[in-house]
VOMAR-246042 format. One record per atom (N, C-alpha, C, O): x, y, z; residue in three letters. Coordinates in Angstrom, 1 decimal, padded with zeros to 4 digits. Layout:
N
+--------+--------+--------+--------+
!      u !      v !      w ! residu !
+--------+--------+--------+--------+
!      X !      Y !      Z !    ALA !
...
+--------+--------+--------+--------+
# end
This chain:
136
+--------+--------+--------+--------+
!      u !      v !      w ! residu !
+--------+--------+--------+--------+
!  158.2 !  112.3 !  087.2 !    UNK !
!  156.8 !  112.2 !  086.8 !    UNK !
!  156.1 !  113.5 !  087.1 !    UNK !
!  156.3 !  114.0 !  088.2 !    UNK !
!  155.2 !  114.2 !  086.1 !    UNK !
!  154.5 !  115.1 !  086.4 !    UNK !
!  153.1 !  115.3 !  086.8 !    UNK !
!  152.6 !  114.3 !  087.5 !    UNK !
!  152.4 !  116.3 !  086.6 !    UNK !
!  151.1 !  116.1 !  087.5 !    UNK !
!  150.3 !  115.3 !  086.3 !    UNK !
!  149.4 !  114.4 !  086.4 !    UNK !
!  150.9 !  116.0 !  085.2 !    UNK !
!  150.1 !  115.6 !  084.3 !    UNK !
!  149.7 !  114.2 !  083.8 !    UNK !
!  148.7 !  113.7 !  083.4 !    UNK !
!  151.2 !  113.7 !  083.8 !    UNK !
!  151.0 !  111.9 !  084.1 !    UNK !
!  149.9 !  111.0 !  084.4 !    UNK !
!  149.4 !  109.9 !  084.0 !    UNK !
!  149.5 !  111.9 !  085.4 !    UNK !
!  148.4 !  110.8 !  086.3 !    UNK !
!  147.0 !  111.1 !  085.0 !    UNK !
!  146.0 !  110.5 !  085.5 !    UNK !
!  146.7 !  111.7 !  084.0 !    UNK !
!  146.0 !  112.3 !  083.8 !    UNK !
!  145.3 !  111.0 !  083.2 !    UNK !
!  144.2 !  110.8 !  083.8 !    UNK !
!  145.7 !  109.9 !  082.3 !    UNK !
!  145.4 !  108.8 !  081.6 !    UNK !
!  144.7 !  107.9 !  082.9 !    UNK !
!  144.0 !  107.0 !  082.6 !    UNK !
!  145.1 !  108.3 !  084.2 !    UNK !
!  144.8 !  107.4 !  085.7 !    UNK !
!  143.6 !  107.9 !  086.1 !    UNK !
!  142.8 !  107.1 !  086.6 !    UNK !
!  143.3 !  109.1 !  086.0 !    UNK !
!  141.7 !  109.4 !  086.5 !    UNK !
!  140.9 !  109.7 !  085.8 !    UNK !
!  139.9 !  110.1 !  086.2 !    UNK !
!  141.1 !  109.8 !  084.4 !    UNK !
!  139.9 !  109.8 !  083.4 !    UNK !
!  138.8 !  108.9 !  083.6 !    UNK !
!  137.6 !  109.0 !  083.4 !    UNK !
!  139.3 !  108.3 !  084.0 !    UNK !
!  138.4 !  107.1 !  083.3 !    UNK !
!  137.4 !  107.1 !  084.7 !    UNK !
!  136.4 !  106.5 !  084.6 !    UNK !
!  137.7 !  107.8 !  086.1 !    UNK !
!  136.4 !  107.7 !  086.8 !    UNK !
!  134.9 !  108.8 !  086.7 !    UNK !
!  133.8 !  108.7 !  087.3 !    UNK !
!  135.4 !  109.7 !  085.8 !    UNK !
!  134.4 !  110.5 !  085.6 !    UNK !
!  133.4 !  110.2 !  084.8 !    UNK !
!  132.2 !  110.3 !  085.0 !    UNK !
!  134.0 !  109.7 !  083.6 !    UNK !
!  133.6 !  109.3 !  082.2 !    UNK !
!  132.6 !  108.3 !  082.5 !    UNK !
!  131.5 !  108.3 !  082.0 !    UNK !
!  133.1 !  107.1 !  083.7 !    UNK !
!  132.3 !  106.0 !  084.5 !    UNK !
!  131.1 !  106.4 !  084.6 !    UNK !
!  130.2 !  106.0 !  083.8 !    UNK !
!  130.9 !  107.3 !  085.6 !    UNK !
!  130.3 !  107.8 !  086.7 !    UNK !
!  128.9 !  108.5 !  086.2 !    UNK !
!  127.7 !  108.3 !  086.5 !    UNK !
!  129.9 !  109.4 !  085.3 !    UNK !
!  128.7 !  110.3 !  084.4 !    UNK !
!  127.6 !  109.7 !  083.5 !    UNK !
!  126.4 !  110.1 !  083.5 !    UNK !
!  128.3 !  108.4 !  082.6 !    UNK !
!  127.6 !  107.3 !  082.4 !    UNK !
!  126.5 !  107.0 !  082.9 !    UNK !
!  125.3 !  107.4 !  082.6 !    UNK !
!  126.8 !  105.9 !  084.0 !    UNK !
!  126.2 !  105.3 !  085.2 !    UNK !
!  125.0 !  106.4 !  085.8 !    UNK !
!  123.8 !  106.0 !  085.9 !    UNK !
!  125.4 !  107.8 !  086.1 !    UNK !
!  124.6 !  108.7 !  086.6 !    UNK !
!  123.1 !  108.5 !  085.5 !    UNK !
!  122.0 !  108.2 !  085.8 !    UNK !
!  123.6 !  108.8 !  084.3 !    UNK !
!  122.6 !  109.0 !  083.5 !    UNK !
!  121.5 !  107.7 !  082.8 !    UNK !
!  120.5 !  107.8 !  082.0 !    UNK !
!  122.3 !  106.4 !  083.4 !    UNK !
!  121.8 !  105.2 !  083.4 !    UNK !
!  120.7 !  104.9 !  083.9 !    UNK !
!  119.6 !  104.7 !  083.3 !    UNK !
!  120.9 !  105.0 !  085.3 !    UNK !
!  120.4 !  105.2 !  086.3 !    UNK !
!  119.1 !  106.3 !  086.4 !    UNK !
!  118.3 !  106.3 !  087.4 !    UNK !
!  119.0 !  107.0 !  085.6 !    UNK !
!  118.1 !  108.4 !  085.4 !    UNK !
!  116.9 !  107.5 !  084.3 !    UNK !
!  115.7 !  107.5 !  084.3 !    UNK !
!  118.0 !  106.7 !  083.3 !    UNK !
!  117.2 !  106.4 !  082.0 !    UNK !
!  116.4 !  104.8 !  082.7 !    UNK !
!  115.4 !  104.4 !  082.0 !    UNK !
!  116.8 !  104.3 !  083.7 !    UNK !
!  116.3 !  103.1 !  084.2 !    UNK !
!  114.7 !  103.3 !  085.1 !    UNK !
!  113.7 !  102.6 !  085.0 !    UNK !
!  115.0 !  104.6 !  086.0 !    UNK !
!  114.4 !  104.9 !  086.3 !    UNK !
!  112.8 !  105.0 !  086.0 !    UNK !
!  111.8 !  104.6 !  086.5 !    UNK !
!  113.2 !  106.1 !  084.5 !    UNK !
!  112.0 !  106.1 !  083.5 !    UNK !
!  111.2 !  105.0 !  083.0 !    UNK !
!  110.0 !  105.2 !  082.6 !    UNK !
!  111.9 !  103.7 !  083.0 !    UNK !
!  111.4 !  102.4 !  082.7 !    UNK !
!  111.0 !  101.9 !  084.1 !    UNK !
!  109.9 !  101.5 !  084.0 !    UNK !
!  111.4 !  101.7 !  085.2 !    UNK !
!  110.8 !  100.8 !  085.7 !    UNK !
!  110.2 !  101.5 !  087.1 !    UNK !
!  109.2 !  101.0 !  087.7 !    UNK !
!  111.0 !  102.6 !  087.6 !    UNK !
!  110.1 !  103.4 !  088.5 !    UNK !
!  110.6 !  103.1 !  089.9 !    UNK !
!  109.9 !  103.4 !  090.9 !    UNK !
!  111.7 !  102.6 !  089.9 !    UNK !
!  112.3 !  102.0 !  091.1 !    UNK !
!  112.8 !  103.7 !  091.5 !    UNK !
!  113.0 !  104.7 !  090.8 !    UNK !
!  112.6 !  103.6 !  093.2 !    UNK !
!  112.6 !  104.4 !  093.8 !    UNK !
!  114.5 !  104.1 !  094.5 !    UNK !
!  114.8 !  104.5 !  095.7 !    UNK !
!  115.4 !  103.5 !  093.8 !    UNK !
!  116.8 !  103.8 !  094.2 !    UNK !
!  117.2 !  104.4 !  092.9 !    UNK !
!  118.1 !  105.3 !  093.1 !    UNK !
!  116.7 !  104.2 !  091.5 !    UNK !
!  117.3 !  104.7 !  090.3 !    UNK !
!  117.7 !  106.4 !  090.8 !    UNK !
!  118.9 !  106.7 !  090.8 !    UNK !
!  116.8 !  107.2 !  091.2 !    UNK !
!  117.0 !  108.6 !  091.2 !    UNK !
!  118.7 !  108.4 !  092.3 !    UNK !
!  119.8 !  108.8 !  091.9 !    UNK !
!  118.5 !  108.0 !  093.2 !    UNK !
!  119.5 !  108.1 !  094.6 !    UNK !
!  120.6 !  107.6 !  094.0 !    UNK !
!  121.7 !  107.9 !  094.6 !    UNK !
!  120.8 !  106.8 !  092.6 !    UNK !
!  122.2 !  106.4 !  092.5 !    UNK !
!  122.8 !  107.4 !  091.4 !    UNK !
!  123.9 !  108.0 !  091.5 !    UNK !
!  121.6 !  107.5 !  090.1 !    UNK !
!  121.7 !  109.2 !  089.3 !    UNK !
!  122.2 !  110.0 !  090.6 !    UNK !
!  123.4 !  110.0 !  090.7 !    UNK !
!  121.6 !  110.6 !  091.3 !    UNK !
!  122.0 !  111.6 !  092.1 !    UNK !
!  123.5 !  111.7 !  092.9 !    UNK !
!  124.3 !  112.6 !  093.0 !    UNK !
!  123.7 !  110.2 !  093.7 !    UNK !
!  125.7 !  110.3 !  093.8 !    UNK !
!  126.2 !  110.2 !  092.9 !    UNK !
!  126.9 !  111.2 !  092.8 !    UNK !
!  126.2 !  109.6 !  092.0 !    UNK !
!  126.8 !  109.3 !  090.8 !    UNK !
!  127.3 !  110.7 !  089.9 !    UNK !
!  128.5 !  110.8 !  089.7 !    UNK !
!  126.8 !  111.4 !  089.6 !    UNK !
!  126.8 !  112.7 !  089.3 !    UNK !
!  127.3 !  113.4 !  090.0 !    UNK !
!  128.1 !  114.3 !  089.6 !    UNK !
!  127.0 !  113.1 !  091.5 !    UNK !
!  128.2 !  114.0 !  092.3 !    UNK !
!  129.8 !  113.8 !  092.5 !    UNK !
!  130.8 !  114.6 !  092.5 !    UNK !
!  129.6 !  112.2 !  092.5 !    UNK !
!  131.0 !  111.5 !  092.8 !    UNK !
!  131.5 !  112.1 !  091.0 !    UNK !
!  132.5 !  112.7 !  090.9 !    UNK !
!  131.0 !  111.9 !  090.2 !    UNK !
!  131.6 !  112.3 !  088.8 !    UNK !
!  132.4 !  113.7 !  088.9 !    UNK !
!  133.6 !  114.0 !  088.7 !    UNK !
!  130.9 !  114.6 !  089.2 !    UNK !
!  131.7 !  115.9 !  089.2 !    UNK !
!  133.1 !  116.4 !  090.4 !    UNK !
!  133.8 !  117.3 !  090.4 !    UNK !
!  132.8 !  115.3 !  091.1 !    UNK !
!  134.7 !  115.6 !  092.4 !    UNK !
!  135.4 !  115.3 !  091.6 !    UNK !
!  136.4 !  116.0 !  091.5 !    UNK !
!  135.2 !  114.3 !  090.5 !    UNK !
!  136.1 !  113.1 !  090.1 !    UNK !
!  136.9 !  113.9 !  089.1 !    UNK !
!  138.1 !  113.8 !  089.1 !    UNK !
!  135.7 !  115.1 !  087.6 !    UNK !
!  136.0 !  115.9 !  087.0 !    UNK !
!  137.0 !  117.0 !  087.7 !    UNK !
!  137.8 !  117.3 !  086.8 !    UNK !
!  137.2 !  117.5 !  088.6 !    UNK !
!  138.6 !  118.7 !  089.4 !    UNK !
!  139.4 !  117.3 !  089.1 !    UNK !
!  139.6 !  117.5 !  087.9 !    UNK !
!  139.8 !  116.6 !  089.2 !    UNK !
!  141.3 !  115.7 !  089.0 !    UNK !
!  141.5 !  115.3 !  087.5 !    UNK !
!  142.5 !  115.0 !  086.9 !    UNK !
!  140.1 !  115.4 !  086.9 !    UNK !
!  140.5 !  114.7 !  085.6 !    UNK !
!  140.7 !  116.3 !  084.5 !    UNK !
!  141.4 !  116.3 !  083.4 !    UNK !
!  140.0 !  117.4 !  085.0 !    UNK !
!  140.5 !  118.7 !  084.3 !    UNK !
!  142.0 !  118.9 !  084.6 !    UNK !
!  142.8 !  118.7 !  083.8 !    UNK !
!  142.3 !  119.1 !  085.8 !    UNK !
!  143.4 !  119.8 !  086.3 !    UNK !
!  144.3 !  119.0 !  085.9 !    UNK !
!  145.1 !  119.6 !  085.2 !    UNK !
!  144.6 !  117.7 !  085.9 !    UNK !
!  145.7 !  116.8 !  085.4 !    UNK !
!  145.5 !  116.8 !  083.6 !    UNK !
!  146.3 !  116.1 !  083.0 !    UNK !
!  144.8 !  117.3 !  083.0 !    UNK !
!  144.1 !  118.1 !  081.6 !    UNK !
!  145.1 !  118.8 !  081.2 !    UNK !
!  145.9 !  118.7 !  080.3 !    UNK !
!  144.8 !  119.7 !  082.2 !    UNK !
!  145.3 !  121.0 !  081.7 !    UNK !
!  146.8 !  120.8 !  081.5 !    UNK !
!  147.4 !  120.9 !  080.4 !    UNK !
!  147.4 !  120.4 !  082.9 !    UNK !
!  148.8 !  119.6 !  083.1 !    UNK !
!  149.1 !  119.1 !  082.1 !    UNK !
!  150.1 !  119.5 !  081.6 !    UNK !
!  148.4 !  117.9 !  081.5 !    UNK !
!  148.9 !  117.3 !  080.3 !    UNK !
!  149.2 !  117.9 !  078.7 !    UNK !
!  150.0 !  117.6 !  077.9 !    UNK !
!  148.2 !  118.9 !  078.8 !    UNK !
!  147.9 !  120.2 !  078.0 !    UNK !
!  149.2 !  121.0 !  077.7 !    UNK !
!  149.7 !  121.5 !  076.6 !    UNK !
!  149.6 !  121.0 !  078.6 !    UNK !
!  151.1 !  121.7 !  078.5 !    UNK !
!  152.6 !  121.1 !  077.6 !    UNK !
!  153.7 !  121.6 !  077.4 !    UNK !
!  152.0 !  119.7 !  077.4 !    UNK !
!  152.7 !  119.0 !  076.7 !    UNK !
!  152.4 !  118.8 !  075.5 !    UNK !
!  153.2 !  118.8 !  074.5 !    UNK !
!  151.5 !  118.7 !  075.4 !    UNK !
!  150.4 !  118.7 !  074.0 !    UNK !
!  150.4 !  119.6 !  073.2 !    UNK !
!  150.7 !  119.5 !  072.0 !    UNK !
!  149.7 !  120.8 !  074.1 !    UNK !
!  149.7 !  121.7 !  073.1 !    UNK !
!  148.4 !  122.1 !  072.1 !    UNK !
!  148.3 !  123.0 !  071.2 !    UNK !
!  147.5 !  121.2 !  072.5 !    UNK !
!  146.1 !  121.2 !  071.3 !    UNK !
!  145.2 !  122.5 !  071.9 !    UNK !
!  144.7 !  123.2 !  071.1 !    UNK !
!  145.1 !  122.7 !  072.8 !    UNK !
!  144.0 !  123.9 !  073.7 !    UNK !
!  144.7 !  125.0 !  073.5 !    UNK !
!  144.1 !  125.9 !  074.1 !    UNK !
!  146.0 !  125.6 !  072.9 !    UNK !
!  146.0 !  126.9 !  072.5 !    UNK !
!  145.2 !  127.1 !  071.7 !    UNK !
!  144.4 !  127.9 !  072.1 !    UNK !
!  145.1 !  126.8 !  070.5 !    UNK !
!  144.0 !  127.0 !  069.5 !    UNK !
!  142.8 !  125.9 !  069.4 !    UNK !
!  143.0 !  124.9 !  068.8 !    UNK !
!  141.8 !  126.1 !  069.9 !    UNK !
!  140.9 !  125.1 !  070.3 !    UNK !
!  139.8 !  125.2 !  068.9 !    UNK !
!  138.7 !  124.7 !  068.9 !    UNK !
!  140.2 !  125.9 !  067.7 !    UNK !
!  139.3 !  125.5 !  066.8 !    UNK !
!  139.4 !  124.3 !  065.9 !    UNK !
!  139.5 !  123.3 !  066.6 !    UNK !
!  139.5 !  124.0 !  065.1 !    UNK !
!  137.4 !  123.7 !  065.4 !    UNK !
!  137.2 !  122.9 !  066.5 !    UNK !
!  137.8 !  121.9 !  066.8 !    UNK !
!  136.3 !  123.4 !  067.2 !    UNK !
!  135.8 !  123.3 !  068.6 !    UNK !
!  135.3 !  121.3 !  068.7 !    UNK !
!  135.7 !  120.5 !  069.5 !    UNK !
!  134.6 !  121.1 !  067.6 !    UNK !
!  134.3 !  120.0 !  067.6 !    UNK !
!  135.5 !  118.6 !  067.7 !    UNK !
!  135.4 !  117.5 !  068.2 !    UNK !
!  136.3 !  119.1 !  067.1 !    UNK !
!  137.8 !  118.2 !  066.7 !    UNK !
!  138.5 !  118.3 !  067.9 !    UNK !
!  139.5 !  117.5 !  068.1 !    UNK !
!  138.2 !  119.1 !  068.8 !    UNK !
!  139.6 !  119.5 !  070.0 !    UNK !
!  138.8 !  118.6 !  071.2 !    UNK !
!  137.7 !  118.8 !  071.6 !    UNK !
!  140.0 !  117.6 !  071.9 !    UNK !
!  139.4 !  117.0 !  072.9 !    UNK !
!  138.9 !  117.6 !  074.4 !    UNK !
!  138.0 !  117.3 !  075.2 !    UNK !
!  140.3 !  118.8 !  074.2 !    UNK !
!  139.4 !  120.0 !  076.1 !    UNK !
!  138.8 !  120.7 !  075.7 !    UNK !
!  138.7 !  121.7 !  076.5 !    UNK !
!  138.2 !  120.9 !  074.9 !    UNK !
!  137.0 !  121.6 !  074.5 !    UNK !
!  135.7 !  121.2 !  074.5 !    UNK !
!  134.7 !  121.8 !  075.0 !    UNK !
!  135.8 !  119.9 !  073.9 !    UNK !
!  134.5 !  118.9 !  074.4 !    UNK !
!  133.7 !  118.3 !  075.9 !    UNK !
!  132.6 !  118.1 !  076.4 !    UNK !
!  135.7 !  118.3 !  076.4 !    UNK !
!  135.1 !  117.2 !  077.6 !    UNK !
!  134.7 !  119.0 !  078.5 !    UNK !
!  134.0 !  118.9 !  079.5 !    UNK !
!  135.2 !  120.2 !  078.2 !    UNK !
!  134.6 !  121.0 !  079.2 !    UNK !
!  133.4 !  121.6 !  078.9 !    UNK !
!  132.9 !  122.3 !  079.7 !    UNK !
!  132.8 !  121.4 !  077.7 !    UNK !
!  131.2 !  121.5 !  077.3 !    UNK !
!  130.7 !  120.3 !  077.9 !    UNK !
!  129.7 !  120.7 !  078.5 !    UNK !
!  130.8 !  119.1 !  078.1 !    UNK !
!  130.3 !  118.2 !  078.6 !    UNK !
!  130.2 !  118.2 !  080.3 !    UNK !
!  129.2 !  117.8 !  080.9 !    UNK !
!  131.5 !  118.9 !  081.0 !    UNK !
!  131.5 !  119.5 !  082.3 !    UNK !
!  130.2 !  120.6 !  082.6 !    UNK !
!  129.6 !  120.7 !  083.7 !    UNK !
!  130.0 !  121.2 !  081.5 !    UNK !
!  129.5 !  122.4 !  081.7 !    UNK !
!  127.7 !  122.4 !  081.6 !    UNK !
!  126.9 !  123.2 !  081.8 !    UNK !
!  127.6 !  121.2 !  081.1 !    UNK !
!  126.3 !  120.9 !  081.0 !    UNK !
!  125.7 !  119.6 !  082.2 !    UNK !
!  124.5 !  119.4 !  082.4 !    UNK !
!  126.7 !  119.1 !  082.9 !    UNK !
!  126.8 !  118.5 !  084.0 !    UNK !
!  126.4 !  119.4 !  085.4 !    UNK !
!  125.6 !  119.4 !  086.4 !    UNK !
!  127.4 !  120.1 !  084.9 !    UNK !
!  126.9 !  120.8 !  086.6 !    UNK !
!  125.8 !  122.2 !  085.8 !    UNK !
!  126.0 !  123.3 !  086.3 !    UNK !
!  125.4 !  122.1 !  085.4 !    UNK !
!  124.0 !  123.0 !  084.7 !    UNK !
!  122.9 !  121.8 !  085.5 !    UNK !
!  121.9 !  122.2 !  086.1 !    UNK !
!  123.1 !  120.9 !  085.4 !    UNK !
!  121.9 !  119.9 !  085.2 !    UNK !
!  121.8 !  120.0 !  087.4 !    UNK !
!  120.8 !  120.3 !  088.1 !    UNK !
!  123.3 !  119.4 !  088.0 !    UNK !
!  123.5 !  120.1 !  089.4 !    UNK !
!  123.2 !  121.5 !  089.8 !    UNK !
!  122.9 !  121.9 !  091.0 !    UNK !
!  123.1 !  122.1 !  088.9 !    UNK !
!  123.2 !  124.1 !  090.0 !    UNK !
!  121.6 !  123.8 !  089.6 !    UNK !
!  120.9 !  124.4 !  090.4 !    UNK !
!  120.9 !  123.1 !  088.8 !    UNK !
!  119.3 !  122.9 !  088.9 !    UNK !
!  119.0 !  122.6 !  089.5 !    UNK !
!  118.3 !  123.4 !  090.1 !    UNK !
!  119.1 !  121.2 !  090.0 !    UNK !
!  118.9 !  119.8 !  091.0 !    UNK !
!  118.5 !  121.1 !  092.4 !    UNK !
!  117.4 !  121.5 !  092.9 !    UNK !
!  120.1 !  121.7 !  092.6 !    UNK !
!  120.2 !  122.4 !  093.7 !    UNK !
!  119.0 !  123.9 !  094.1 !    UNK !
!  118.6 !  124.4 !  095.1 !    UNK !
!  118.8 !  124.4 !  092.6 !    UNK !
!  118.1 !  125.5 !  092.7 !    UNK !
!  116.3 !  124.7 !  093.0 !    UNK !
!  115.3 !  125.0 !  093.7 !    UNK !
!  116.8 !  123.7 !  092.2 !    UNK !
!  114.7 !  123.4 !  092.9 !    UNK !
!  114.7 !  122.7 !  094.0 !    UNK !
!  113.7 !  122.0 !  094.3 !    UNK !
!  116.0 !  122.7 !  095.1 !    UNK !
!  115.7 !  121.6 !  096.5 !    UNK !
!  115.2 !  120.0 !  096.3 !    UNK !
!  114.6 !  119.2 !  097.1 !    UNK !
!  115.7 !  119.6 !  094.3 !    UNK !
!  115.0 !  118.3 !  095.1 !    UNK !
!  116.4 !  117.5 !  095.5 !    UNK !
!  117.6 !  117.7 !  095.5 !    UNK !
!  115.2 !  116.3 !  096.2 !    UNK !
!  116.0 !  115.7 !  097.1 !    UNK !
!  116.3 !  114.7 !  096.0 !    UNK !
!  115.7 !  114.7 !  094.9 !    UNK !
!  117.7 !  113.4 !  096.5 !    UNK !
!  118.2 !  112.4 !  096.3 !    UNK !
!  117.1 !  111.5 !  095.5 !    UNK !
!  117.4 !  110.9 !  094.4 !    UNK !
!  115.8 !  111.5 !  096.2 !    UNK !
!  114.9 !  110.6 !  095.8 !    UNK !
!  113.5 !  110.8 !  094.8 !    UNK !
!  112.6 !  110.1 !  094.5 !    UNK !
!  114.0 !  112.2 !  094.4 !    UNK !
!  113.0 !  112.9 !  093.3 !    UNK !
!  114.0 !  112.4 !  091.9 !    UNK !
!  115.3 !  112.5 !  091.9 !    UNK !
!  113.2 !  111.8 !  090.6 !    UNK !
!  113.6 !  111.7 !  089.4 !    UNK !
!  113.9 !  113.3 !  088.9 !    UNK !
!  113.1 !  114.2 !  089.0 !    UNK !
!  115.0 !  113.4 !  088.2 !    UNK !
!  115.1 !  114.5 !  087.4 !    UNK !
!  113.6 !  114.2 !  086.3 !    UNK !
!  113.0 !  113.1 !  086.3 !    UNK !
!  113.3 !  115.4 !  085.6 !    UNK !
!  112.4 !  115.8 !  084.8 !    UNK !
!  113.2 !  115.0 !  083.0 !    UNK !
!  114.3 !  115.3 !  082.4 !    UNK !
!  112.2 !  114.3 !  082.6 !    UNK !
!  112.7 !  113.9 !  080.9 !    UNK !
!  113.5 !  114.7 !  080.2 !    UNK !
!  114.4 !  114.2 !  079.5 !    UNK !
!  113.4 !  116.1 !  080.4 !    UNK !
!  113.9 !  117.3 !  079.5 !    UNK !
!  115.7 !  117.2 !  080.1 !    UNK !
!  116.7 !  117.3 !  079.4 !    UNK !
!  115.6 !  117.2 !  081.5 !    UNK !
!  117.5 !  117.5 !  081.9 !    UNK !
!  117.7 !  115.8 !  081.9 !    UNK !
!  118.9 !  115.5 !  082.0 !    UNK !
!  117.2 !  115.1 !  081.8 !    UNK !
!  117.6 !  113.2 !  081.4 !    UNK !
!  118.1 !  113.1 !  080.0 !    UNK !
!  119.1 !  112.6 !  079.5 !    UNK !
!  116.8 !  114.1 !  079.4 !    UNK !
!  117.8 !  114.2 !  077.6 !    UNK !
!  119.3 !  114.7 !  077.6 !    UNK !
!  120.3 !  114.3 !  077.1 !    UNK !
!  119.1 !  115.9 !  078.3 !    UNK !
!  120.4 !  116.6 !  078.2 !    UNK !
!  121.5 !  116.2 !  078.8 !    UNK !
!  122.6 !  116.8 !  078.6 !    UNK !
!  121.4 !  115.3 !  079.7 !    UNK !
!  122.6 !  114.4 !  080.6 !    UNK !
!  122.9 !  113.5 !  079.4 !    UNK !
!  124.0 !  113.2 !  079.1 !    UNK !
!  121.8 !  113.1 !  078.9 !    UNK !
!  122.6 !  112.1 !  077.6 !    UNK !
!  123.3 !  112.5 !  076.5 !    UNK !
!  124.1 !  111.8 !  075.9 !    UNK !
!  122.8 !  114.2 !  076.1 !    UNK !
!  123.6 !  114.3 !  075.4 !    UNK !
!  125.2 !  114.9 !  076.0 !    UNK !
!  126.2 !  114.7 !  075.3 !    UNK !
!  125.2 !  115.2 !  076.9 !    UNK !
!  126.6 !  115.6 !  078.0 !    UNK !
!  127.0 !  114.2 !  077.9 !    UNK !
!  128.2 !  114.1 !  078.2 !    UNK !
!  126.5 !  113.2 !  077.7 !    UNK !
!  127.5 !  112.0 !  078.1 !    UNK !
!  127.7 !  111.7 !  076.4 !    UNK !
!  128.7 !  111.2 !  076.0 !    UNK !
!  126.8 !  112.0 !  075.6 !    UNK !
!  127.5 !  111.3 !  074.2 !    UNK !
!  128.8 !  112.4 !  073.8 !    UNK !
!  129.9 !  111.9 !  073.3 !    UNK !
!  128.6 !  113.6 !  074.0 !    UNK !
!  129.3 !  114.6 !  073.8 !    UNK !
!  131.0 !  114.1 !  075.3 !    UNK !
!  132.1 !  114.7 !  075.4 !    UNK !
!  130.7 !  113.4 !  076.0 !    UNK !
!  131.8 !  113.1 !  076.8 !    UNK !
!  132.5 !  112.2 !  076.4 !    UNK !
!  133.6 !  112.1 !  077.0 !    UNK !
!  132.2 !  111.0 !  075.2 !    UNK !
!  132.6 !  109.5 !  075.3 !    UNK !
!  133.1 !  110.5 !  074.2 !    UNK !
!  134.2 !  110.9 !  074.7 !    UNK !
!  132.9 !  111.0 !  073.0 !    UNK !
!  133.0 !  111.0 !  071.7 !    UNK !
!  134.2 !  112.1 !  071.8 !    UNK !
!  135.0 !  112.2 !  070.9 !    UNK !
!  134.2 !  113.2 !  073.1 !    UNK !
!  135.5 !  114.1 !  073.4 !    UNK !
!  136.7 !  112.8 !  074.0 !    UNK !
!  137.9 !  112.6 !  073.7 !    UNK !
!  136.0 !  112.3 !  074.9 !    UNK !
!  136.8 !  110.7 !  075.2 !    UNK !
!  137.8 !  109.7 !  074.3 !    UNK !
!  138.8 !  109.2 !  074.7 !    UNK !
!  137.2 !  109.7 !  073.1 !    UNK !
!  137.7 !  109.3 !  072.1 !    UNK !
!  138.5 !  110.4 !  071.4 !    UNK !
!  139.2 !  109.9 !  070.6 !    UNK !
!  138.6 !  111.4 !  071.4 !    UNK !
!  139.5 !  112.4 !  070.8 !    UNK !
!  140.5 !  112.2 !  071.7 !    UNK !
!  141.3 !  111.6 !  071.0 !    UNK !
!  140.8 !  112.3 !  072.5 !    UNK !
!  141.8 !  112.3 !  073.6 !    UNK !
!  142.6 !  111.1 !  073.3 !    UNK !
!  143.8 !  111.1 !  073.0 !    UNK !
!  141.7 !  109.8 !  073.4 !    UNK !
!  142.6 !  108.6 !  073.0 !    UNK !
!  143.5 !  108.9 !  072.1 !    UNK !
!  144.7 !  108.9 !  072.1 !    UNK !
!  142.7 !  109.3 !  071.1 !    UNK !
!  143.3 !  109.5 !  069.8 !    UNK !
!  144.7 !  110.6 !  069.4 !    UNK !
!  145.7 !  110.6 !  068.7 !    UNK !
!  144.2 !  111.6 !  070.5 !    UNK !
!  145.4 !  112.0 !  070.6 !    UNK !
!  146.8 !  111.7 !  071.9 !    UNK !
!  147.7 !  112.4 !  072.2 !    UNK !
!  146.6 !  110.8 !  072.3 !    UNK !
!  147.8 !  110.1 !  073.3 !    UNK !
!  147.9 !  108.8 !  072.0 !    UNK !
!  148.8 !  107.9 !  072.2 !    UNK !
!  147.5 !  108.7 !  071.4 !    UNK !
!  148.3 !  107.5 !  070.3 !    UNK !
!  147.5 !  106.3 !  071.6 !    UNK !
!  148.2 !  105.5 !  072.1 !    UNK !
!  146.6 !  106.3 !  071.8 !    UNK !
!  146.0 !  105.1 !  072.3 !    UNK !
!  145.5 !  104.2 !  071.5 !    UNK !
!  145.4 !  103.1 !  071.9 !    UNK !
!  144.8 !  104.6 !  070.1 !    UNK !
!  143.7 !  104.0 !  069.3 !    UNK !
!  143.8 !  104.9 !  068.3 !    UNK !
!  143.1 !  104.8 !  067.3 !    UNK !
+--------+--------+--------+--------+
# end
């Protein structure tokens, strides 16, 4: 068994997570509950640990595959998506972090939009991937 094996085994907690983070952001906005921000805020973190196991066993799997030598068209290629989707994740984190807020401050509407589009852009790289392990 390789590293890369496990790769189909921890997808699926980021993809969760990142979700849920951004759930929790969009619940917020509606109802004003003062836990919505605190669960957005682990959730996103627990995602982004979760993302080092689900790239690295990626990459690993990559080596078998074969699709990320030539990653064009960018849109069609599954590690292409899911690391634009990474990359707009922790953009939305190196923010959180640059303005000190805490656990219990709501992100701002503008990085809520953009976590949703990092998650539509995550499910829909998500589904490339299925598609290419012959899952669906």
């Amino acid at each position: 068994m390789s590293f890369g094996d496990f790769h189909p085994l921890v997808i699926h907690f980021p993809i969760a997570l990142f979700g849920a983070s951004f759930f929790f952001d969009v619940l917020h906005l509606r109802w004003k509950h003062q836990g919505f921000p605190v669960a957005a805020h682990w959730n996103l973190r627990l995602a982004l640990l979760a993302s080092v196991a689900a790239a690295s066993t990626g990459f690993a799997a990559d080596r078998l595959v074969g699709h990320f030598i030539w990653p064009f068209v960018p849109w069609k290629t599954h590690g292409f998506l899911q690391l634009l989707a990474l990359a707009v994740f922790v953009a939305v984190w190196v923010w959180e972090i640059r303005q000190h807020k805490t656990p219990r401050q709501p992100l701002p509407p503008f990085w809520i939009g953009l976590k949703g589009l990092a998650v539509a852009i995550l499910y829909y790289g998500s589904h490339l991937g299925a598609v290419l392990a012959d899952r669906i």
